[in-house]
C-alpha positions in Angstrom: 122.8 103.1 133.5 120.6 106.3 132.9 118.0 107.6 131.0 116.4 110.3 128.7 113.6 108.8 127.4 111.8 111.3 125.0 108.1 110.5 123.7 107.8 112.9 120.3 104.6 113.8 119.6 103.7 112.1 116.2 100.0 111.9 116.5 98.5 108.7 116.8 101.1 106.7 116.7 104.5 105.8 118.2 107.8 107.8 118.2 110.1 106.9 121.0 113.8 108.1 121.3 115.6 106.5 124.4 119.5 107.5 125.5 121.0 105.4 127.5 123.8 106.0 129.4 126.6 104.8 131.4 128.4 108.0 132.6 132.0 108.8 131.8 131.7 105.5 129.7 129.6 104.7 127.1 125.6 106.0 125.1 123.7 103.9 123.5 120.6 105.8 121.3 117.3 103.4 120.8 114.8 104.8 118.1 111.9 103.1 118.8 109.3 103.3 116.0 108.7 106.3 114.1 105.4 107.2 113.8 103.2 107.6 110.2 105.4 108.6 107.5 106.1 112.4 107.1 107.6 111.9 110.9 110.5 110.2 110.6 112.6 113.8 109.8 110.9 115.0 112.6 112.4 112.4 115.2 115.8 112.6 113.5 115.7 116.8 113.3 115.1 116.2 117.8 117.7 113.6 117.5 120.0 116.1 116.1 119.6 119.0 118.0 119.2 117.6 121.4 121.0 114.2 121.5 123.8 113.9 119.1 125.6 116.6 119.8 126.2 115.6 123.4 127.0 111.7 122.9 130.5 110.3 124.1 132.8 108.9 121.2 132.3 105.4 122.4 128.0 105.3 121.6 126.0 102.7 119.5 123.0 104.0 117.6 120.0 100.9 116.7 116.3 101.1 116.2 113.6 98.8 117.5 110.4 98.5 115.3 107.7 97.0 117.9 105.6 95.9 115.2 104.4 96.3 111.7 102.2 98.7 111.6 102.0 102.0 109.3 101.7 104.6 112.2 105.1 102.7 114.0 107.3 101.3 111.0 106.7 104.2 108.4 108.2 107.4 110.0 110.8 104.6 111.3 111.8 103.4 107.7 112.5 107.1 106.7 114.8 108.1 109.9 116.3 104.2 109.2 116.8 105.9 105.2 118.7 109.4 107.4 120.7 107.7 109.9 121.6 104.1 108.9 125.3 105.0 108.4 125.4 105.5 112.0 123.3 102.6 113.0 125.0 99.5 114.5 121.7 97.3 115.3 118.2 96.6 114.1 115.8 95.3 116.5 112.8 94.1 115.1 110.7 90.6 114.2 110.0 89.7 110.7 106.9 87.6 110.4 107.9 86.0 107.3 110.5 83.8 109.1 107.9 81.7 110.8 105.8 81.5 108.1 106.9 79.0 104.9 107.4 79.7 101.7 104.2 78.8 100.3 102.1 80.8 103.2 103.9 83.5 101.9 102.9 83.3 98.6 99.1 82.7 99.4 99.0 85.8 101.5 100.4 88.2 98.3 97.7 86.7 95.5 95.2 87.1 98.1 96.3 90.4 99.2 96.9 91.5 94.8 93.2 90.1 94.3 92.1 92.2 97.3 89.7 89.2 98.9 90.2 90.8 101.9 91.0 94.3 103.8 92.7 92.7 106.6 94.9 90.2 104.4 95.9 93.4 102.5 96.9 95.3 105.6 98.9 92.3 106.3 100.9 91.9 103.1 101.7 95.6 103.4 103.7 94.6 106.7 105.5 92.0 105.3 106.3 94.9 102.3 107.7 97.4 104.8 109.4 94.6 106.8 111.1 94.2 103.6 112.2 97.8 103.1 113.8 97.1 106.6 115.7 94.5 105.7 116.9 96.1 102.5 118.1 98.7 104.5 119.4 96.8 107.2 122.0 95.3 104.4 122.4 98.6 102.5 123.8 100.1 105.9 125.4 96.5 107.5 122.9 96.8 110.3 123.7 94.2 112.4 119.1 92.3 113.0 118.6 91.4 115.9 115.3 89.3 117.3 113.0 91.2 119.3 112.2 88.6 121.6 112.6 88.1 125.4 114.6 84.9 124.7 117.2 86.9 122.6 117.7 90.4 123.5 119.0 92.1 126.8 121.2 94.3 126.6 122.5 95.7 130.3 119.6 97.5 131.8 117.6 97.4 128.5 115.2 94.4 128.1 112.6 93.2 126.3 110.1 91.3 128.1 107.6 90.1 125.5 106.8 88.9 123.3 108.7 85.2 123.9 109.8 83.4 120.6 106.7 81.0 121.5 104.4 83.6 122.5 105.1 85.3 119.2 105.0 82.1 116.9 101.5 81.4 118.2 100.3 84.9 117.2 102.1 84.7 113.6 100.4 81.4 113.2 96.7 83.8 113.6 97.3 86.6 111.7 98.9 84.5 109.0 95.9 82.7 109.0 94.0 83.3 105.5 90.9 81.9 106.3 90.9 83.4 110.3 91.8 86.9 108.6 88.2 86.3 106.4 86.1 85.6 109.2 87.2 89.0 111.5 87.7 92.4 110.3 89.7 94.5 112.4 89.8 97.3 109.9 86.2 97.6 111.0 85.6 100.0 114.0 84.1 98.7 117.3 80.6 100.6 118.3 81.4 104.0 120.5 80.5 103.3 123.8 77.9 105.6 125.9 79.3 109.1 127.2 77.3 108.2 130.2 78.6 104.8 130.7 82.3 106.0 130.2 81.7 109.0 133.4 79.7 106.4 135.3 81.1 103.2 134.4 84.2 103.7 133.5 86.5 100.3 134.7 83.0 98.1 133.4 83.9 100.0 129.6 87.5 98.8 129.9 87.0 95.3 130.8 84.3 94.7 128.0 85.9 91.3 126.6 87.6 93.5 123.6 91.2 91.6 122.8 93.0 93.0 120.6 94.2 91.8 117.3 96.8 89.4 117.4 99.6 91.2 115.5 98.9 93.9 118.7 99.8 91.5 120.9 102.8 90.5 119.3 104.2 93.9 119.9 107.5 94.6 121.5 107.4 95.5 125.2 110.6 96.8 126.5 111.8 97.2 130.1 114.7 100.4 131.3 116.1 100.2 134.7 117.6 103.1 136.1 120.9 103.3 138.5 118.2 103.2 141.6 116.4 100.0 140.0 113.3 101.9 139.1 112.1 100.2 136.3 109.9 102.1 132.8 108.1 100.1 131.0 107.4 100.6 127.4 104.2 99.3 125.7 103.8 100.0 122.3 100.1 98.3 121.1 100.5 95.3 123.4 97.2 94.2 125.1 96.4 92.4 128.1 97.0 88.7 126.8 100.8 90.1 126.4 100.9 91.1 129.8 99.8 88.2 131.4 102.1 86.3 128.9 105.2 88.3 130.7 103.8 87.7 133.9 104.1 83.8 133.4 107.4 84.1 131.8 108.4 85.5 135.4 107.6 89.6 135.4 107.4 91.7 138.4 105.5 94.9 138.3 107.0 96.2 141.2 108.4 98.7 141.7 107.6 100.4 138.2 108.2 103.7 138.4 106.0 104.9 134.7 104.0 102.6 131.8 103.5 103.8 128.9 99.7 103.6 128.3 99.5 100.5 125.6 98.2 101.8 122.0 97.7 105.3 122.4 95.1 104.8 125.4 92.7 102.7 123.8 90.4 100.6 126.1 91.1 97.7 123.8 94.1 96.6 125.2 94.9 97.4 129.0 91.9 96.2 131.9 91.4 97.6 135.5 93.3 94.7 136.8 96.8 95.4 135.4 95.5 99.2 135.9 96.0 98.2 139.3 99.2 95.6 138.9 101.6 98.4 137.0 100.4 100.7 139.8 103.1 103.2 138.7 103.6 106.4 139.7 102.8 108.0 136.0 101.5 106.7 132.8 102.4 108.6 129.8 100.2 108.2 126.4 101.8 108.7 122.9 98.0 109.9 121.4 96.4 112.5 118.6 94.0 113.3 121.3 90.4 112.0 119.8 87.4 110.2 121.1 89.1 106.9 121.2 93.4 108.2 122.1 93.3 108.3 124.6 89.9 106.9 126.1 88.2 108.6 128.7 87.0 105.1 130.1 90.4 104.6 131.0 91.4 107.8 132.2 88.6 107.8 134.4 89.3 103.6 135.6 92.8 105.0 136.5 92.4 107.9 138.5 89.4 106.0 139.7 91.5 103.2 141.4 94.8 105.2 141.0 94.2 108.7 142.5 97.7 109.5 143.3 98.9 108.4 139.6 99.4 111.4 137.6 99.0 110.7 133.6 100.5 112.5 130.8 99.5 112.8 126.9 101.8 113.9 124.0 98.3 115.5 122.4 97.9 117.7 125.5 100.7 120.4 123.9 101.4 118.6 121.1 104.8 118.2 121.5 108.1 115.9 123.1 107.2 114.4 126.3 110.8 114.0 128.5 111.6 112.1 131.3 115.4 111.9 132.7 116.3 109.2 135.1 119.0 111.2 136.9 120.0 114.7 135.5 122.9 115.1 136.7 123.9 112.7 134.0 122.5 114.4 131.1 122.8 118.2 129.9 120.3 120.6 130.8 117.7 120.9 128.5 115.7 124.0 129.8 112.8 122.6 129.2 109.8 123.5 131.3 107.6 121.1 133.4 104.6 119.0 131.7 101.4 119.0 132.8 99.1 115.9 133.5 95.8 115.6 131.5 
C-alpha cells in the first residue's frame, strides 16, 4: 500500500486528507479532521479536484475525528454534511460511552449554569460528538472505535490511544470537580525570547502536560510498500507516546512525524525529539508565537541537524507527500520549502 498524504492548510488546526492505495486494486480516502468550521468546503473542494477524480471503482471513503475539539471536529462535521453519501466508515471515540448516564447529566446543568469555562468547553464536545453520530445514521456510516485494540486496517493503524489508556483519560476530563480546580482555557505565561534562542530543549521539557482530552487524541501510523512508516499526531502529548511505547511501538525507522498540536512545546520533549528521529517533521500551524514554537524548532534542529521541518503557515497552503509516485497521477506541483 501507497500514499498521498495531503496536510491542507486550515490555520491552527487540523485538516488531513490521506489516499491510500493498493495499485491496480483498490483506494481507500481517510479525512482526518477538518479544521475550524468554514473549512470543511475547503478540504472537500481539494478532495474533488485532486483525488476523486482519479479513484479506482473499487474505493472506500471514511473520516477519522482525533478528538473533540472545535478547530479538528467542526470543518469535519461540515465535509461529513457534503460527502456522507459516499462515506462507508466513521472513525472516531465518543466520550459519552464511558461515562454513565447520570455523569452525563451533571456535566450539561453544569455546563447550562456556566460554573465553569472548561466544563462548558466539554459539553460542547459531547454536542458535536452528537452531530456525528446523527450523521453517521443519516448516511448508514458504518462507527468504528478509534482505539489501538480495535482498528487496523492493512497498512493503516492506530497506535494510541488503547481502550484503557483512553478510559483513564475520560474518567479526568469528565471529572466535574478536577475540571473546577484547572483551567485550561487559561493561557500559560510566554516564555523569554532569550531563553527560547539560548535554551531552547530546557523550554520544551518545562513539566507542561497537556490536558487530558489532548492526550486522548488519535495517533495513526501509514506504512508504505518499502515499510517506511508516517506517523500522524494530531494534539497527542508526550504521556501518549510513552503510552504506545509500552503497548509495544517502535520509532524506527520513521520516515516523517507530524509535529503534535500545531508545534506547541506543550506536548512533545527533547527526548522523543530524539526517539522519532525522522527524517522530516511537518507542522499543520497558523504560524504565531506559540504554532509552531520556536523552542521547539530550535531543540530540533538543535539535536536534529539533518531533519528538515515543514509548516502549512509557511505558504499557506496543502503540504503533499507521495510515498511512491509512480502510483499516483502527477500533480505538478512544485517542491516545498522547510521553515
Amino acid at each position: 500500500m501507497d500514499f498521498v498524504i495531503d496536510f491542507v492548510y486550515v490555520g491552527d488546526g487540523d485538516g488531513i486528507v490521506i489516499w491510500a492505495r493498493n495499485p491496480n486494486e483498490s483506494d481507500i480516502v481517510l479525512f482526518l479532521d477538518g479544521g475550524n468550521q468554514g473549512f470543511g468546503s475547503k478540504i472537500v473542494t481539494h478532495y474533488k479536484k485532486w483525488i476523486k477524480p482519479h479513484l479506482y471503482q473499487n474505493r472506500r471513503i471514511a473520516f477519522i475525528n482525533s478528538h473533540p475539539h472545535a478547530d479538528h471536529i467542526n470543518g469535519l462535521i461540515e465535509l461529513v454534511k457534503e460527502l456522507g453519501e459516499e462515506m462507508t466508515w466513521g472513525i472516531y471515540n465518543d466520550p459519552v460511552k464511558f461515562i454513565s448516564e447520570e455523569l452525563r447529566e451533571n456535566i450539561r446543568q453544569s455546563a447550562l449554569r456556566k460554573e465553569d469555562a472548561d466544563i462548558e468547553h466539554l459539553y460542547k464536545s459531547f454536542q458535536k460528538i452528537q452531530e456525528l453520530n446523527d450523521l453517521c445514521e443519516k448516511f448508514n456510516i458504518e462507527r468504528i472505535e478509534a482505539l489501538s485494540d480495535v482498528f487496523n486496517y492493512n497498512k493503516v493503524k492506530i497506535v494510541s490511544p488503547s481502550r484503557e489508556f483512553y478510559k483513564s483519560k475520560v474518567q479526568l476530563f469528565t471529572n466535574i470537580d478536577f475540571l473546577k480546580k484547572v483551567d485550561y482555557s487559561k493561557s500559560f505565561t510566554e516564555v523569554n525570547e532569550t531563553d527560547e534562542l539560548l535554551k531552547p530543549c530546557q523550554v520544551v521539557d518545562e513539566k507542561n502536560d497537556a490536558s487530558p482530552e489532548n492526550l486522548s487524541s488519535t495517533v495513526i501510523e501509514l506504512i508504505d510498500s518499502n515499510n517506511k512508516r508516517y506517523l500522524l499526531t494530531s494534539d497527542a502529548g508526550v504521556e501518549s507516546f510513552d503510552d504506545m511505547e509500552k503497548n509495544g511501538f517502535s520509532t524506527e525507522n520513521l520516515f516523517f512525524v507530524q509535529l503534535p498540536h500545531h508545534g506547541s512545546r506543550r506536548n512533545i520533549s527533547t527526548n522523543w525529539i530524539g526517539k522519532f528521529d525522522p527524517e522530516m517533521f511537518i507542522i499543520s500551524a497558523e504560524g504565531n508565537i506559540k504554532h509552531p514554537r520556536k523552542a521547539v524548532l530550535s531543540c530540533i534542529k538543535k539535536n536534529l541537524p539533518n531533519c528538515n521541518i515543514y509548516s502549512t503557515h509557511k505558504n499557506k497552503g496543502t503540504l503533499s507527500y507521495t510515498t511512491k509516485r509512480d502510483v499516483f497521477p502527477n500533480r505538478n506541483w512544485g517542491s516545498a520549502e522547510p521553515i
